[in-house]
N, C-alpha and C positions, 0 to 999 in steps of 0.2 A: 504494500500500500504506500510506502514511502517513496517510493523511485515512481511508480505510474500512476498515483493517484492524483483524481482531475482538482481534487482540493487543493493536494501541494502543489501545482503546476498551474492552477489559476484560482486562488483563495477566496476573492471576490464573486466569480462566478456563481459560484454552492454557498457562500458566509454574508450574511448583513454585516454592517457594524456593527461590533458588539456578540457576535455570537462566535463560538468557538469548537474547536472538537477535544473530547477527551483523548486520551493515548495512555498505551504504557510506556515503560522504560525503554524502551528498544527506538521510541520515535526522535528526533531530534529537534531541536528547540528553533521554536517558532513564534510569533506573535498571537497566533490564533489554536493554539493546543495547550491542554494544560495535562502535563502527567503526574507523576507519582513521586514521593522522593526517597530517596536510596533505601534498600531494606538495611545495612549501616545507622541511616540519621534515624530511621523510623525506630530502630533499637531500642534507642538509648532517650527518646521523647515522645509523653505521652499525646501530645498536640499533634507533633507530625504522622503516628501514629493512628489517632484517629479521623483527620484527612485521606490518608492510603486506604483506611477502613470504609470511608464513605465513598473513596474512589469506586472502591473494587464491586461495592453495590452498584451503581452506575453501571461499570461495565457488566456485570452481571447479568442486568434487563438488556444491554448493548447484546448479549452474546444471544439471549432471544430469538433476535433474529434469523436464527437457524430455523426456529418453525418459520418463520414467514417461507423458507425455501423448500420446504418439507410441504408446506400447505398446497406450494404448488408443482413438487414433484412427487407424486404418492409412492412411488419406487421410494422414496427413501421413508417413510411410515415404517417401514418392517424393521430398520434399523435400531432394534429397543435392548435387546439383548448384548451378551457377551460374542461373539465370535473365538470359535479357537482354534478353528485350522488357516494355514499363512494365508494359503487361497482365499478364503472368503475375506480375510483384512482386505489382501489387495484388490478384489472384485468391488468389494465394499469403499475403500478407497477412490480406485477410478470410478466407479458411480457419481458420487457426491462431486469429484472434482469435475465431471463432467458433467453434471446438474449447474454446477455456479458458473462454469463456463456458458451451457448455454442463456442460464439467466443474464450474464453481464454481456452478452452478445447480443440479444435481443437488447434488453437494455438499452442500447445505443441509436436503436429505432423509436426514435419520437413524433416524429414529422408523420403525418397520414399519406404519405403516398410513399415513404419506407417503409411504415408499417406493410400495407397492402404488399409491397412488393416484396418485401419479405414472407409475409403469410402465402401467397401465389406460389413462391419459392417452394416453400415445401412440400406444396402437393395434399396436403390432408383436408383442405379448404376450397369449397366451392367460388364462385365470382361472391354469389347472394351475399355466402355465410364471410368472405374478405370484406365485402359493403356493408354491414351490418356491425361488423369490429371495430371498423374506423369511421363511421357514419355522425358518432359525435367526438373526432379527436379536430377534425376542422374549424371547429366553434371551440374547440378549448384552446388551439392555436393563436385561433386570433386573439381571443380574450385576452391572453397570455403574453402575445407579442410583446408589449410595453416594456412590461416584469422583463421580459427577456433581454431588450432594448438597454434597461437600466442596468442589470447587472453587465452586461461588457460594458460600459460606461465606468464602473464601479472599477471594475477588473481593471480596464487601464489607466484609470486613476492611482489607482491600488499602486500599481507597476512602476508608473513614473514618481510616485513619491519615494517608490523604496529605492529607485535607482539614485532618487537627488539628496536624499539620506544616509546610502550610503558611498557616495560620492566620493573619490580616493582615499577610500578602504584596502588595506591589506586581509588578505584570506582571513586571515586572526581576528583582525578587527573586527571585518563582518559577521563572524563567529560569536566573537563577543558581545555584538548589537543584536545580533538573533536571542542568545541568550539572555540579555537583560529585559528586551522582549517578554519574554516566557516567563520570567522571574517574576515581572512584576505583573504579571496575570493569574499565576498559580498565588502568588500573595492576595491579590485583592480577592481569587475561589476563596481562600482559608479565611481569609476575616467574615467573609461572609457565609462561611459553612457555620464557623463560629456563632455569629451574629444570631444569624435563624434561628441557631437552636438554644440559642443562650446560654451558650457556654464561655466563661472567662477562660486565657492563656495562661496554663498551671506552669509551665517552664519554658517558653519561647517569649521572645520579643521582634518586631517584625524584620528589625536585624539579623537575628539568629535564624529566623526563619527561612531567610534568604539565604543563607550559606548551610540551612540543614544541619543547622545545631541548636543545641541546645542554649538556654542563657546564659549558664553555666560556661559552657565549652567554648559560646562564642566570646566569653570575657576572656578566658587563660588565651585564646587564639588569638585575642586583639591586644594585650599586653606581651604575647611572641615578637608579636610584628612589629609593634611599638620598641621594643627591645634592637631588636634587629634593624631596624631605620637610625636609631639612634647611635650605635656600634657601627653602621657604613657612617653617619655623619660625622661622627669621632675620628673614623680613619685619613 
């Protein structure tokens, strides 16, 4: 999902303002994703701990999603049990990877006269029962147009502010503005998981939070540093 997903490649497109996608640890830092933080910080604090806790429900309902493609491949309903010979893993395997294949293949037919010609394509479909499919996808088109209109709008907006933003950046650099990016989005999720559910910070501070420490830890880390700045200024 990282490398060809249409959100990372055009954020604006699929994101309003303001709205975001969850991720795990494996995604990389973004302005519009907020993940998890290190099973390490989550250790050793109960705050960032219970953020990962309320992540994991989120993703949890996210992973749902698997019946939505079950509902509409019923080959995969009988998938309930154990399997325990290699064959049926792998039978069972390419099934499913070929269920999501053809859902994100279809998928990509939005327009009513890709739809049609893709439905003609396969042969299972009469003229009637293709005009009858897409009979009201032409009025949701048009409806839709605007919405559509705006979001590339949005998207190349999006595009040209990140380019004048990060404007002669080194690799690092850019790196670093994606990450404080993400930092300060998974901070403003946490004050406001906080918030709703009225819970005070038993041992974070929004400092510590950011560096995925504890209050604690982020004090001994920040008189390190302190120490250390002061020892190159000596020299």
């Amino acid at each position: 999902m990282v490398g060809g997903s249409g959100i990372v490649a055009k954020p604006r497109l699929h994101l309003d303002e303001g709205e975001f996608v969850w991720v795990d640890a494996g995604y990389g830092y973004s302005s519009y994703t907020v993940g998890p933080y290190s099973n390490t910080a989550v250790a050793k604090s109960r705050d960032l701990h219970y953020f990962n806790y309320s992540l994991s429900h989120i993703r949890v309902k996210a992973k749902h999603g698997i019946a939505y493609l079950k509902n509409h491949f019923q080959c995969l309903m009988g998938f309930r049990g154990n399997l325990y010979r290699e064959e049926d893993h792998e039978k069972a395997a390419h099934m499913v990877q070929a269920c999501i294949i053809v859902h994100t293949f279809a998928c990509r037919y939005d327009r009513p006269d890709e739809v049609a010609e893709y439905l003609k394509a396969s042969g299972n479909l009469s003229e009637a029962e293709v005009l009858e499919t897409t009979s009201g996808m032409e009025a949701y088109q048009q409806a839709t147009e605007d919405a559509r209109i705006q979001q590339r709008e949005n998207q190349q907006q999006y595009k040209q502010e990140q380019a004048a933003a990060m404007e002669g950046m080194s690799q690092n650099q850019v790196q670093k503005f994606r990450q404080e990016k993400a930092l300060d989005l998974r901070e403003e999720m946490l004050t406001a998981l906080f918030a709703s559910h009225g819970c005070p910070f038993e041992d974070t501070t929004a400092e510590s939070q950011r560096m995925g420490m504890t209050t604690l830890a982020f004090t001994k880390w920040q008189e390190r540093q302190d120490r250390r700045h002061e020892a190159r200024r000596r020299q």
